[in-house]
C-alpha angles and dihedrals in degrees: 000000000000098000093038076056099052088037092062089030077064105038099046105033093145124058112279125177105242094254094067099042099051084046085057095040083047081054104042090055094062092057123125082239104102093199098044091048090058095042089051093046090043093052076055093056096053092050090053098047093049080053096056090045090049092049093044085057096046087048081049094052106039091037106016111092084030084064120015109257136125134203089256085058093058112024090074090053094057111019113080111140108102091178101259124162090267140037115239105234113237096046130116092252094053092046099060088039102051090034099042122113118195097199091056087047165309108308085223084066089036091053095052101049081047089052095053105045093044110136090230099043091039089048098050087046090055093052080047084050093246127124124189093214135103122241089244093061091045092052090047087051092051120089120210086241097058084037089060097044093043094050096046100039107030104033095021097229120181114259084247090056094046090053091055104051084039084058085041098053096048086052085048088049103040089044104033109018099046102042105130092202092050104102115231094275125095105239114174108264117279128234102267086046087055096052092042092061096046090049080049079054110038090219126148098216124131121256085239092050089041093052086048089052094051090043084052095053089041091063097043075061097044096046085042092063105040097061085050092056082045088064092231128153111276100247135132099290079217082075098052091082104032098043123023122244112267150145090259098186098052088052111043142048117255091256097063087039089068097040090058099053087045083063106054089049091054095039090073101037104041093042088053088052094051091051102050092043092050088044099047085044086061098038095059102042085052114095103241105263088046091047086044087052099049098043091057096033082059093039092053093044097053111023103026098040090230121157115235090252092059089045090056087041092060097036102042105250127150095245146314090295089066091061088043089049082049110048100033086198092185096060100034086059087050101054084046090052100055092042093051079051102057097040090049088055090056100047101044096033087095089054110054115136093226140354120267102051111127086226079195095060087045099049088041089060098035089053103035093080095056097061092042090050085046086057093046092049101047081042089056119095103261087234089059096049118126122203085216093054100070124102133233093262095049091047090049083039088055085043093056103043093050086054090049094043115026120076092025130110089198119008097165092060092051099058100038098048082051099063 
């Protein structure tokens, strides 16, 4: 390192940008000279290696605490280089440099895409739930045929819902994906993107609640891969915190067998249905500009990722107690609770695996845990927000909303009129 450091000390005696410096140093390990090529190469090596420390603390920073990793978890995956006399080929440092281009970019730049797509350092993120990736890759990289499959055996989506994210993601594609003037990353839609796919789909959604439904789709596939980078078992991720993961068919009897997959069908229709019923009940015994204010309170809480500051900013509203006041979160998820309750009683009663359960005390203690994890996570900084961290009930209240609110000119009128 001594003499790398002398070498550059020499050759760089006055101030240079570092442009200009990495494009010399490219230069100077391509010499005749045996020895200058090496010390240049190595002056190289011990740039790149300063960048991948940088980009792994700035991963631990922005992700670490999110989703339990340190710098010592990380650094061994991706820093190889020990400053010996030559680079190992197949490692991350030999890699940027024999791939990196100085007229496309900076190497810091090019160090820290290669950091992050790296097979080790991606791999160990998945198994942390985390993917380095955009929704908009992730939507380009997603066929119609694994979307549909996705949407009706993972997440259990209506035929009708599937339908429309399948119609969502062509227009995506044809719109997004093929556009020959669109550079290789993967930028959110523009405007005019955004207005080309809802003319493809002759939809009258707003661009705001368009650019919700595509980041919506983006995160079922994102979930969806992680946990199968995860290696878990392919199952509805709805069930992973109601039920635990296990080899169902190995443990149980066939009967409850039965009873439990009954109940996962139930769970998602009966608690939608709670859901729309309590919402619409509220809604119509609401005067208009108080029904107005509570649909899009709830909207912008669940589907927008709003805080409750920024929601009374944009309605007028004297301050965040005035959408507390107004939601009273506490006591709508208890009302939902103790429906979903009594219709999932009714449902699964038929199917119990033997007499003597209190079906009430097990479906209390299955379902607890759904509305606790919705307040942690509305409770949680929206920059530490995790899509893997919602419940079953915040993804079906998302759901929900996005069914009362999206696709209607006037949803408010509609309801209440109604009642």
């Amino acid at each position: 390192m001594l003499s790398a450091k002398s070498f550059f000390q020499k050759q760089f005696a006055n101030h240079q940008d570092t442009r200009s410096i990495q494009s010399q140093l490219l230069a100077l390990s391509q010499s005749s000279d045996q020895t200058v090529a090496d010390l240049a190469l190595l002056c190289l090596r011990c740039y790149v290696s300063y960048q991948i420390v940088s980009s792994c603390l700035r991963l631990v920073d922005r992700f670490g605490d999110r989703h339990s990793f340190k710098l010592s978890d990380i650094l061994p995956l991706v820093l190889h280089d020990q400053g010996q006399a030559k680079l190992r080929e197949k490692t991350l440092p030999f890699e940027i440099l024999r791939s990196f281009q100085p007229e496309k970019g900076s190497l810091s730049t090019w160090t820290a895409r290669f950091v992050q797509q790296y097979p080790a350092l991606t791999r160990f993120l998945a198994e942390q739930g985390l993917l380095l990736i955009s929704n908009w890759a992730l939507l380009n990289d997603t066929t119609e045929k694994q979307l549909c499959r996705m949407l009706s055996e993972i997440y259990l989506l209506s035929p009708r819902e599937i339908d429309r994210s399948i119609s969502l993601l062509k227009a995506y594609h044809a719109v997004y994906r093929d556009d020959p003037t669109r550079s290789g990353r993967c930028i959110p839609p523009s405007i005019a993107q955004l207005r080309a796919i809802a003319q493809s789909l002759g939809s009258s959604d707003s661009l705001d609640g368009l650019m919700s439904r595509l980041n919506r789709l983006g995160n079922y596939v994102r979930q969806y891969r992680v946990w199968c980078r995860r290696g878990s078992v392919l199952t509805c991720p709805l069930d992973s915190v109601v039920i635990p993961q296990m080899a169902i068919e190995k443990q149980v009897c066939p009967l409850e067998t039965r009873f439990l997959r009954r109940y996962r069908q139930a769970l998602v229709t009966e608690l939608d249905a709670v859901i729309l019923d309590i919402l619409t009940t509220r809604i119509q015994k609401m005067h208009e500009v108080a029904a107005e204010h509570f649909l899009l309170s709830l909207y912008g809480l669940y589907c927008e990722q709003k805080t409750m500051r920024q929601i009374a900013l944009e309605l007028g509203l004297p301050g965040q107690y005035r959408v507390v006041r107004l939601l009273q979160l506490s006591k709508l998820r208890s009302t939902i609770q103790a429906q979903l309750i009594d219709r999932l009683k009714l449902r699964l009663a038929p199917f119990l695996p033997t007499t003597g359960i209190d079906l009430d005390r097990v479906l209390q203690e299955e379902l607890e845990p759904l509305f606790k994890l919705d307040s942690q996570y509305l409770q949680t900084p929206v920059s530490f927000r995790s899509s893997e961290s919602r419940s079953v009930f915040t993804l079906r209240m998302e759901h929900c909303l996005e069914k009362l609110v999206t696709g209607r000119r006037n949803p408010l009128v509609t309801m209440v009129q109604a009642g």
